[in-house]
PDB file of N, CA, C and O in Angstrom:
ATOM      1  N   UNK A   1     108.079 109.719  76.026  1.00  0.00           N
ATOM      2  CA  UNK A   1     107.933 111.032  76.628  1.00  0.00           C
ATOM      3  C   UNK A   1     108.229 112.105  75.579  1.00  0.00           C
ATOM      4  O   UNK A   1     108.993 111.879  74.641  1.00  0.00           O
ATOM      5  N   UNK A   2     107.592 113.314  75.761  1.00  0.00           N
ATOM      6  CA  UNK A   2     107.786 114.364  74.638  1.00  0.00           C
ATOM      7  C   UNK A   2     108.140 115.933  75.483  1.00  0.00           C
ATOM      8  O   UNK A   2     107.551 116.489  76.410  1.00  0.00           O
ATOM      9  N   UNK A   3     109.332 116.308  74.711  1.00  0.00           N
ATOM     10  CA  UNK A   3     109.755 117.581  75.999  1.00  0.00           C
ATOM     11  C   UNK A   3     109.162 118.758  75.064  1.00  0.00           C
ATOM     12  O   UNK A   3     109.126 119.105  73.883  1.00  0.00           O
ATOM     13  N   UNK A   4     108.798 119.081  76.119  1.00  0.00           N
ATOM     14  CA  UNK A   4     108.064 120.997  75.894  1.00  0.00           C
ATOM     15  C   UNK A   4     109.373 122.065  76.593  1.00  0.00           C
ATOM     16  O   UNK A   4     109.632 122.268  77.779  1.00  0.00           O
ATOM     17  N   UNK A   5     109.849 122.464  75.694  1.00  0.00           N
ATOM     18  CA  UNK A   5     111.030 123.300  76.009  1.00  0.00           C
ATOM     19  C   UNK A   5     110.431 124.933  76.266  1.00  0.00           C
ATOM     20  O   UNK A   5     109.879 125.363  75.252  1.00  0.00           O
ATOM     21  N   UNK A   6     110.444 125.950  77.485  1.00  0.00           N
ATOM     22  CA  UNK A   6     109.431 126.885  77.516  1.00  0.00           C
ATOM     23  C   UNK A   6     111.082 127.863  77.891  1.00  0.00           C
ATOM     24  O   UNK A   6     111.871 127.720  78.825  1.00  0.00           O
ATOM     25  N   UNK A   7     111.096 128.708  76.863  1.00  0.00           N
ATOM     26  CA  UNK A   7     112.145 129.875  76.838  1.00  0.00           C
ATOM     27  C   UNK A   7     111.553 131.213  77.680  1.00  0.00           C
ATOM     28  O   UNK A   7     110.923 132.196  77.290  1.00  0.00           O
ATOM     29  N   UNK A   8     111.971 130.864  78.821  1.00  0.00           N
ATOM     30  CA  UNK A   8     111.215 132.211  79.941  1.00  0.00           C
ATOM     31  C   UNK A   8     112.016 133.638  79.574  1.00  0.00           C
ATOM     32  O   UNK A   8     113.223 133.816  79.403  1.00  0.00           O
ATOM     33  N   UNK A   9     111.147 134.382  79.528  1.00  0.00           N
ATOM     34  CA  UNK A   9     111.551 135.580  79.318  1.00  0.00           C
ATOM     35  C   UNK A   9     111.627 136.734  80.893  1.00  0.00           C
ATOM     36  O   UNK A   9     111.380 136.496  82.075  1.00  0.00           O
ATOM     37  N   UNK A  10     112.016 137.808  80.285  1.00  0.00           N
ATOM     38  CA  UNK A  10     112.231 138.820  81.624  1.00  0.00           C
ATOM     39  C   UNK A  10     112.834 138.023  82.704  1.00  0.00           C
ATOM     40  O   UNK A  10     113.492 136.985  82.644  1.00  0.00           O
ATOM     41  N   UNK A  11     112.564 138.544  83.430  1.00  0.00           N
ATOM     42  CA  UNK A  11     113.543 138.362  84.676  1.00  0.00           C
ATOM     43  C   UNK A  11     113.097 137.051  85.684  1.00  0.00           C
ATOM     44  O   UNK A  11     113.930 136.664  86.503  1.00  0.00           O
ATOM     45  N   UNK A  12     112.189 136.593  85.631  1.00  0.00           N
ATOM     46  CA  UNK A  12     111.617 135.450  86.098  1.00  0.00           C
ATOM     47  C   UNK A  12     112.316 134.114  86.086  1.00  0.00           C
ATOM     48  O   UNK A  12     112.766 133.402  85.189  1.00  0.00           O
ATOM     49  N   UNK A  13     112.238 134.012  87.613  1.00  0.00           N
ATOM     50  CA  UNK A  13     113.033 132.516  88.120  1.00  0.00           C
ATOM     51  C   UNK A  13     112.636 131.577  87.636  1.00  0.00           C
ATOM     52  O   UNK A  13     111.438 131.298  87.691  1.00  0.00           O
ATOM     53  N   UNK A  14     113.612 130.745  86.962  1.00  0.00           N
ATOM     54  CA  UNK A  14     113.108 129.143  86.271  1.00  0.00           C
ATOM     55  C   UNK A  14     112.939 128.375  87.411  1.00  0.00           C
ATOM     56  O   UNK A  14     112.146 127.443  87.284  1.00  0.00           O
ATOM     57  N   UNK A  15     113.654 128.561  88.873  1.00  0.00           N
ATOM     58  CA  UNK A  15     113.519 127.586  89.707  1.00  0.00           C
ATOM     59  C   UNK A  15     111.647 127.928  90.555  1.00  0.00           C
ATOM     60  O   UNK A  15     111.010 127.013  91.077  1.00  0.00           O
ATOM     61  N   UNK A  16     111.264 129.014  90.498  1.00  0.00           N
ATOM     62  CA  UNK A  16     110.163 129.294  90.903  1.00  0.00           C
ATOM     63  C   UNK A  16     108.936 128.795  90.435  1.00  0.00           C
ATOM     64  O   UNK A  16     107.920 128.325  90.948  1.00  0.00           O
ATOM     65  N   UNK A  17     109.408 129.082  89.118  1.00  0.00           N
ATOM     66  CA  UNK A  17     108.449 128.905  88.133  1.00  0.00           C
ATOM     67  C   UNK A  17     108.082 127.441  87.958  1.00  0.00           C
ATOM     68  O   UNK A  17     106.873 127.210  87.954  1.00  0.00           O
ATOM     69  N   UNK A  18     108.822 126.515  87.827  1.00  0.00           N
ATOM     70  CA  UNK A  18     109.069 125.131  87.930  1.00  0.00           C
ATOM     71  C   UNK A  18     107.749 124.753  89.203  1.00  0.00           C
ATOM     72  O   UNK A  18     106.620 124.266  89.138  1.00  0.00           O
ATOM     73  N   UNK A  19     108.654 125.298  90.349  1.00  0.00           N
ATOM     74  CA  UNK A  19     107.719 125.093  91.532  1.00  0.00           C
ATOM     75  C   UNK A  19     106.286 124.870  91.182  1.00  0.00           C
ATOM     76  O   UNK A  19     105.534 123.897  91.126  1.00  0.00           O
ATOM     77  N   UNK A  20     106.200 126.239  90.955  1.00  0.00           N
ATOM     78  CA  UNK A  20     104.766 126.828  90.947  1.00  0.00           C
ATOM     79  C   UNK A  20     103.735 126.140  89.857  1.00  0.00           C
ATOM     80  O   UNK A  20     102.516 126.303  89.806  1.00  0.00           O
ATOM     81  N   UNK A  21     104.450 125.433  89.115  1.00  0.00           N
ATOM     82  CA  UNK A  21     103.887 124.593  87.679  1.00  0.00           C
ATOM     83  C   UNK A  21     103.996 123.518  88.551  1.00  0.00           C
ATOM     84  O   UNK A  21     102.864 123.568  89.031  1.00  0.00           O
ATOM     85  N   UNK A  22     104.594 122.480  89.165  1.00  0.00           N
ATOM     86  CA  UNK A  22     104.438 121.557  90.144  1.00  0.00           C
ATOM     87  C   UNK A  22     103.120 121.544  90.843  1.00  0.00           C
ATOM     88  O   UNK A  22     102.255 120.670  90.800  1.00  0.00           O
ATOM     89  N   UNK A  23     103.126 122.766  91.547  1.00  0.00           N
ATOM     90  CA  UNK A  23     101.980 123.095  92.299  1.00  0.00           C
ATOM     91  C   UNK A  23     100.254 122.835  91.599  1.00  0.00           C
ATOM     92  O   UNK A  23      99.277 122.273  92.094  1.00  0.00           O
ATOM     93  N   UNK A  24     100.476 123.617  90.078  1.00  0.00           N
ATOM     94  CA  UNK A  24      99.041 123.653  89.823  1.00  0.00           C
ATOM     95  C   UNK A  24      99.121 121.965  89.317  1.00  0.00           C
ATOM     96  O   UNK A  24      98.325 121.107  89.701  1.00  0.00           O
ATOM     97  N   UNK A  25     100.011 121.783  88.587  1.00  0.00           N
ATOM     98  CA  UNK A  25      99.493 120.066  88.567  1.00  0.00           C
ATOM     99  C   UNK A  25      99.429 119.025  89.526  1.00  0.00           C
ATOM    100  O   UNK A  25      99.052 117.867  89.342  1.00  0.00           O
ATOM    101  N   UNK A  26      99.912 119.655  90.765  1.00  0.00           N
ATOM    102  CA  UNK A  26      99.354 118.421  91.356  1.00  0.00           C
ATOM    103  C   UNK A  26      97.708 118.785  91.946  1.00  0.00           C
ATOM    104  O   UNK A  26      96.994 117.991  92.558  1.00  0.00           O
ATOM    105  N   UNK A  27      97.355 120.223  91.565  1.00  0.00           N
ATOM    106  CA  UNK A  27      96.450 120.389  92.483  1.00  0.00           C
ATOM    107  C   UNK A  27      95.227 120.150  90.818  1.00  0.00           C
ATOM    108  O   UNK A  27      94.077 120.577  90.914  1.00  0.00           O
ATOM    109  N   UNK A  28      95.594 119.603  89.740  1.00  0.00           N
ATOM    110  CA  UNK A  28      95.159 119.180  88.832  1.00  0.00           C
ATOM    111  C   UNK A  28      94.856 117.553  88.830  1.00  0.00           C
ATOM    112  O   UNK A  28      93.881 117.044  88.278  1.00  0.00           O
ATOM    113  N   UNK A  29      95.763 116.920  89.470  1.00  0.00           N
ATOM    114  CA  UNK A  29      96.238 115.822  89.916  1.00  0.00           C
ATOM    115  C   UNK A  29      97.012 115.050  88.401  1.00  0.00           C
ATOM    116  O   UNK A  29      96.527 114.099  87.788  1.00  0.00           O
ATOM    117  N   UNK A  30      98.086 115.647  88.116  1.00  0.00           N
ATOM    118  CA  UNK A  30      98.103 115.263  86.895  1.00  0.00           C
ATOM    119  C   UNK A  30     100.035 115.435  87.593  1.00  0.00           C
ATOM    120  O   UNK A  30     100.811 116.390  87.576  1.00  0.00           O
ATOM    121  N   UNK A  31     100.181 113.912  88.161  1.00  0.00           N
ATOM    122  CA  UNK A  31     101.618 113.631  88.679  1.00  0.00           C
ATOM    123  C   UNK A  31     102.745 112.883  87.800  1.00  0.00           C
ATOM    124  O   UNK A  31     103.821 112.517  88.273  1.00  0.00           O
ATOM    125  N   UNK A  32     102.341 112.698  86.414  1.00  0.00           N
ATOM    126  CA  UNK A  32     103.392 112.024  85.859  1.00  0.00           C
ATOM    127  C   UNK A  32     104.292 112.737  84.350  1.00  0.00           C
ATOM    128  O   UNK A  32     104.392 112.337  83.191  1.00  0.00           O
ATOM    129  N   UNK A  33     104.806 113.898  85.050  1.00  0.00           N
ATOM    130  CA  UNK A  33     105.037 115.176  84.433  1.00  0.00           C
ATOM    131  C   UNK A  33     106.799 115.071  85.064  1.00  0.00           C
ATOM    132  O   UNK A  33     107.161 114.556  86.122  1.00  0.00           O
ATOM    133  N   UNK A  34     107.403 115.546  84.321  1.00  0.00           N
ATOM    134  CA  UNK A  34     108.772 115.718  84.730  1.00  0.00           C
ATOM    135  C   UNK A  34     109.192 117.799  84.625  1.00  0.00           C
ATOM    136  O   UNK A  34     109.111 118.446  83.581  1.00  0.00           O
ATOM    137  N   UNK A  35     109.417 118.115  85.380  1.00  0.00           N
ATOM    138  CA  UNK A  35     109.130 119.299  85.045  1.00  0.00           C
ATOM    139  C   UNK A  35     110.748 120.178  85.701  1.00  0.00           C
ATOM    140  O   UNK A  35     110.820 120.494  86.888  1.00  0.00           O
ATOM    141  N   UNK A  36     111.923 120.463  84.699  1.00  0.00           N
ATOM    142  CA  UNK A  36     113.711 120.438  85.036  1.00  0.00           C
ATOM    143  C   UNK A  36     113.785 121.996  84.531  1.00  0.00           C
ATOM    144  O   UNK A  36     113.629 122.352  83.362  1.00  0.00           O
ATOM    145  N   UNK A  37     114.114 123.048  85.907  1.00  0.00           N
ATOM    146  CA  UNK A  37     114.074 124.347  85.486  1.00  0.00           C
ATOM    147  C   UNK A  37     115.970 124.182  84.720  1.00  0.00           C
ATOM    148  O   UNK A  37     116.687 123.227  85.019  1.00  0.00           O
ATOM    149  N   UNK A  38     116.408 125.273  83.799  1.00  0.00           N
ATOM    150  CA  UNK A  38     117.481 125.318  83.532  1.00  0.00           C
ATOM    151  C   UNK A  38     118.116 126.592  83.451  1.00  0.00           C
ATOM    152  O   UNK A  38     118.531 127.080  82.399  1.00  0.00           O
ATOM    153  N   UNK A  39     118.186 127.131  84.588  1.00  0.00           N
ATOM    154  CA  UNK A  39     118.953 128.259  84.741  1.00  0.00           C
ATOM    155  C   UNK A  39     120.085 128.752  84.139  1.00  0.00           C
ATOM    156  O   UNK A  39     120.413 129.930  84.280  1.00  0.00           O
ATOM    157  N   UNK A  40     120.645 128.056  83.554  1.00  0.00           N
ATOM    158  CA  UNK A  40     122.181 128.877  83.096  1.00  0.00           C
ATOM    159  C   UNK A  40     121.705 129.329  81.217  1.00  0.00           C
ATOM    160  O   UNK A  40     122.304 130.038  80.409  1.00  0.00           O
ATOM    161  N   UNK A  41     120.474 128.588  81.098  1.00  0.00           N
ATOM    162  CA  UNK A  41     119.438 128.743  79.594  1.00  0.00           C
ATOM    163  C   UNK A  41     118.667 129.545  79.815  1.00  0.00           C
ATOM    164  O   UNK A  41     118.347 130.237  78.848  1.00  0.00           O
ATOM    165  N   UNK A  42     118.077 129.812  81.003  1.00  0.00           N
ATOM    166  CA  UNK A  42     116.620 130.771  81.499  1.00  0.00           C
ATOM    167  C   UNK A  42     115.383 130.234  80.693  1.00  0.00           C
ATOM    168  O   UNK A  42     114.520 130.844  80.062  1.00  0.00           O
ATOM    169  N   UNK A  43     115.587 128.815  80.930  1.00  0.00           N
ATOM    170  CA  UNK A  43     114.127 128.102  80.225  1.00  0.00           C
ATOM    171  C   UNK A  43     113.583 126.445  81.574  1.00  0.00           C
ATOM    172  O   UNK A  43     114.130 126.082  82.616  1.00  0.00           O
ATOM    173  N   UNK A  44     112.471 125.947  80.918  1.00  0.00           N
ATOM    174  CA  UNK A  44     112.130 125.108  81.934  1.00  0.00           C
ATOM    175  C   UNK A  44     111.494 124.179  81.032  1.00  0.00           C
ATOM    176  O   UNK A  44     110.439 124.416  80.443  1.00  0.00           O
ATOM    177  N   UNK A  45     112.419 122.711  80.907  1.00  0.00           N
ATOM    178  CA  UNK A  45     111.950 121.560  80.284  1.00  0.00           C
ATOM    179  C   UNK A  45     111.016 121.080  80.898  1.00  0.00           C
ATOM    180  O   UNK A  45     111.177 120.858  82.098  1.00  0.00           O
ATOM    181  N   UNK A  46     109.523 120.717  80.149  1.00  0.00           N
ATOM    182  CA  UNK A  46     108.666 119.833  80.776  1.00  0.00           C
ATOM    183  C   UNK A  46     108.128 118.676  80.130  1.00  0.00           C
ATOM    184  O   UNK A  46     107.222 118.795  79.305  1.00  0.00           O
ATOM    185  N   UNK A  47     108.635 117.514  80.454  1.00  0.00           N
ATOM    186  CA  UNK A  47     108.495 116.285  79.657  1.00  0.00           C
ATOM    187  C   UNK A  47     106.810 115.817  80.199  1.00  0.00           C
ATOM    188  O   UNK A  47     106.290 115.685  81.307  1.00  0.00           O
ATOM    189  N   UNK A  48     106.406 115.688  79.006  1.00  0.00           N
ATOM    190  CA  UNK A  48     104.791 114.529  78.997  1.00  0.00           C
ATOM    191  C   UNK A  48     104.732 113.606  78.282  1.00  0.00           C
ATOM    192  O   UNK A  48     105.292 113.536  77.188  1.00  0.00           O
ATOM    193  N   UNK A  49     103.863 112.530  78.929  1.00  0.00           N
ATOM    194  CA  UNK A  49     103.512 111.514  78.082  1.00  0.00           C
ATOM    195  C   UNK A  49     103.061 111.790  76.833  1.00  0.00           C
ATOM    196  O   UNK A  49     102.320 112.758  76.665  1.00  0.00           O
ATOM    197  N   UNK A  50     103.415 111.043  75.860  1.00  0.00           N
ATOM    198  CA  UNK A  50     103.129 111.084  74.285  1.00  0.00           C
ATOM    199  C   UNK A  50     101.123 111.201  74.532  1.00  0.00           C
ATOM    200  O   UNK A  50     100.462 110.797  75.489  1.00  0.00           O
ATOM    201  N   UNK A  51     100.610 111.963  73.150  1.00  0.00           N
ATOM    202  CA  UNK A  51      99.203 111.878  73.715  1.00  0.00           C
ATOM    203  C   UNK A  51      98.389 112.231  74.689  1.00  0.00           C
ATOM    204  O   UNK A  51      97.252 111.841  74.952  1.00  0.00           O
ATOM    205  N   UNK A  52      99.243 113.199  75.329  1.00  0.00           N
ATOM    206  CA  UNK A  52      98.609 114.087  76.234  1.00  0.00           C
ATOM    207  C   UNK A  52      98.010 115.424  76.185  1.00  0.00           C
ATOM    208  O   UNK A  52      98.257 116.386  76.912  1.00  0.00           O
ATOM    209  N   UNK A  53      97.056 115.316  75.061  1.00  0.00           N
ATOM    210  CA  UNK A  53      96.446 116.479  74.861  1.00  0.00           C
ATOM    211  C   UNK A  53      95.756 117.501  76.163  1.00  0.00           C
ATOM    212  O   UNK A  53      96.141 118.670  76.184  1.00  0.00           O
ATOM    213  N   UNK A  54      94.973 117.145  76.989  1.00  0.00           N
ATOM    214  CA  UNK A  54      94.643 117.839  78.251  1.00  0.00           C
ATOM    215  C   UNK A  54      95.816 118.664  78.476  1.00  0.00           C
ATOM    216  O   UNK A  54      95.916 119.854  78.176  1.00  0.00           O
ATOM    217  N   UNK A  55      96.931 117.741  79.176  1.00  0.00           N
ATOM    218  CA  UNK A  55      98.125 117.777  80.119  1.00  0.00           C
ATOM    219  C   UNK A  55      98.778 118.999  79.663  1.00  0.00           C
ATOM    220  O   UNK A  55      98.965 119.972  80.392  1.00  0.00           O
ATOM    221  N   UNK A  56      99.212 118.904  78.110  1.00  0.00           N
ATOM    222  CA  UNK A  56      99.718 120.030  77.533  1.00  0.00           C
ATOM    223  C   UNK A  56      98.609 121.333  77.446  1.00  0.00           C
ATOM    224  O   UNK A  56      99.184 122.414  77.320  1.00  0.00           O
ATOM    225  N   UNK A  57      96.832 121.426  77.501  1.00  0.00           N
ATOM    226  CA  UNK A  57      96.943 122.327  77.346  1.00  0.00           C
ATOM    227  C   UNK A  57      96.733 123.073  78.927  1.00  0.00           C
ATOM    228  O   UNK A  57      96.404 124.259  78.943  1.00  0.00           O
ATOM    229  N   UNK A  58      96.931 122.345  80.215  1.00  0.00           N
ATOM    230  CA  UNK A  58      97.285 122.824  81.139  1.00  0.00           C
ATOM    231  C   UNK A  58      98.579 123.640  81.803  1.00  0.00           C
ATOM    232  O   UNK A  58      98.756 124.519  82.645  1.00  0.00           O
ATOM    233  N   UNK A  59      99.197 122.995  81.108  1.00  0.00           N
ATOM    234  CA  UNK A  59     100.662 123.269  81.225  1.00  0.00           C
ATOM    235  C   UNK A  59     100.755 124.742  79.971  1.00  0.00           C
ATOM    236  O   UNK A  59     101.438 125.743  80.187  1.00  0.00           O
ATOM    237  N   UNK A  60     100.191 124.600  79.131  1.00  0.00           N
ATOM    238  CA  UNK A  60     100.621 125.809  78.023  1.00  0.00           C
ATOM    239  C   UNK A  60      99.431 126.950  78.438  1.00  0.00           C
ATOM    240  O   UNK A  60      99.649 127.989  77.814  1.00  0.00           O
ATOM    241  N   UNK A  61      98.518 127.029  79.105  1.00  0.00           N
ATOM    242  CA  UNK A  61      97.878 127.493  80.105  1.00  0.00           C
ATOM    243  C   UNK A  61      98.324 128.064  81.156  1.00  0.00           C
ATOM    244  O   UNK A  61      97.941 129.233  81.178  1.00  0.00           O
ATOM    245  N   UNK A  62      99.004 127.772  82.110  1.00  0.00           N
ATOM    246  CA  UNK A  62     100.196 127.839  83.009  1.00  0.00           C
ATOM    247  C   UNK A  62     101.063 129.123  82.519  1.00  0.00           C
ATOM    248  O   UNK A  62     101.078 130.185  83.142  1.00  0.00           O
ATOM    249  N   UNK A  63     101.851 128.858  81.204  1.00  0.00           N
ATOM    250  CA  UNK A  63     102.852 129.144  81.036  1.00  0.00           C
ATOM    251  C   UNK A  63     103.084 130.395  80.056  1.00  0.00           C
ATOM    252  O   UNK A  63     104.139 131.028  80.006  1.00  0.00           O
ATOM    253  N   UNK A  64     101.884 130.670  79.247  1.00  0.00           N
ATOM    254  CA  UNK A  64     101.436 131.215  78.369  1.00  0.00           C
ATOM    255  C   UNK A  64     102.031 133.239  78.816  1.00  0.00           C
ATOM    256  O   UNK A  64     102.353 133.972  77.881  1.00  0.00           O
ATOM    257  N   UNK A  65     102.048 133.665  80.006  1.00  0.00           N
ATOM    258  CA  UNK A  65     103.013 134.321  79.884  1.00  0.00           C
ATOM    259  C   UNK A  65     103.814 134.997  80.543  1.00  0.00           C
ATOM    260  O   UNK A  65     103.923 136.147  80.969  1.00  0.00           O
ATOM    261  N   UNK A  66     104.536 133.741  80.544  1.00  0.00           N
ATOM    262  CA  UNK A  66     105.696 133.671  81.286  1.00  0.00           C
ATOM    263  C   UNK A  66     107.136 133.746  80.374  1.00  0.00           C
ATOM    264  O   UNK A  66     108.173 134.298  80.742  1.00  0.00           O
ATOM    265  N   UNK A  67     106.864 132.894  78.820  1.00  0.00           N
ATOM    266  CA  UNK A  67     107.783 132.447  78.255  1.00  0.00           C
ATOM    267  C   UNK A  67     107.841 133.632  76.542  1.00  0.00           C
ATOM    268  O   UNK A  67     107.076 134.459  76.047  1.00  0.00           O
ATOM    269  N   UNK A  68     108.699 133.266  76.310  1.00  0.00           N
ATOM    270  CA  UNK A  68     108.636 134.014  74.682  1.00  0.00           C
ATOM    271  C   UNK A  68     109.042 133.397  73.916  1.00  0.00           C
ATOM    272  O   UNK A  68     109.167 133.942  72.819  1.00  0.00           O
ATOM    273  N   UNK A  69     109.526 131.761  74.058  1.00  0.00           N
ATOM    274  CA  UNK A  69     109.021 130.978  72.952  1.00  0.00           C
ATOM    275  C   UNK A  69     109.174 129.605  73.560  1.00  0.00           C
ATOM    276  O   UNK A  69     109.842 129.401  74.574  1.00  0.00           O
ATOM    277  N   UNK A  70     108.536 128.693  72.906  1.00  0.00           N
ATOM    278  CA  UNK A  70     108.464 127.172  72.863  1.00  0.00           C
ATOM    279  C   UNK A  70     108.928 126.151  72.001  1.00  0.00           C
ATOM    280  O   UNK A  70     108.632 126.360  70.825  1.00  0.00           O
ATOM    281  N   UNK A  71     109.611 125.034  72.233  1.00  0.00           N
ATOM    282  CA  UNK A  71     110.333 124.446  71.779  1.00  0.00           C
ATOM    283  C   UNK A  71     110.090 123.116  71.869  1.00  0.00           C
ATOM    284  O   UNK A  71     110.767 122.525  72.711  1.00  0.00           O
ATOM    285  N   UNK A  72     108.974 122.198  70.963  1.00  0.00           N
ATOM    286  CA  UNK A  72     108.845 121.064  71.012  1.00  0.00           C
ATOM    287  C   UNK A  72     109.974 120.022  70.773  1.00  0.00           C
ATOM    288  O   UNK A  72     110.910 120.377  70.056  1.00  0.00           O
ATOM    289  N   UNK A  73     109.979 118.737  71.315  1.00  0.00           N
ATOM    290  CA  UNK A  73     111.000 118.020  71.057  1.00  0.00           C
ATOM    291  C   UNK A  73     110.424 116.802  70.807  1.00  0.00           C
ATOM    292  O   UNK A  73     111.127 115.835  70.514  1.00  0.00           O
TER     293      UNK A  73
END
């Protein structure tokens, strides 16, 4: 698994946001995503399978601006 670390900016709920990224992937159908808001950081870990080129650029699609920086792991 490979974590996409997304540093949310402004005032925007990590627990919402999480949700709402839940939402478009499942309506992507793309369910094997781990997706852990972290509020006391104001960021939202999202782990993918290694080699998931699509997946990530749905997700960095998604997220693009919401966050003010990214943090591969």
């Amino acid at each position: 698994m490979r974590n996409i670390r997304y540093l949310i900016k402004g005032d925007y709920s990590t627990e919402q946001l999480a949700e709402d990224l839940r939402v478009q992937l499942d309506i992507n159908r793309q369910n094997n995503v781990r997706i852990t808001p972290v509020k006391n950081r104001n960021e939202v870990i999202v782990q993918v399978p290694e080699a998931s080129g699509s997946l990530e650029e749905i997700v960095g699609s998604f997220m693009q601006d919401y966050h003010s920086g990214v943090i591969l792991e």
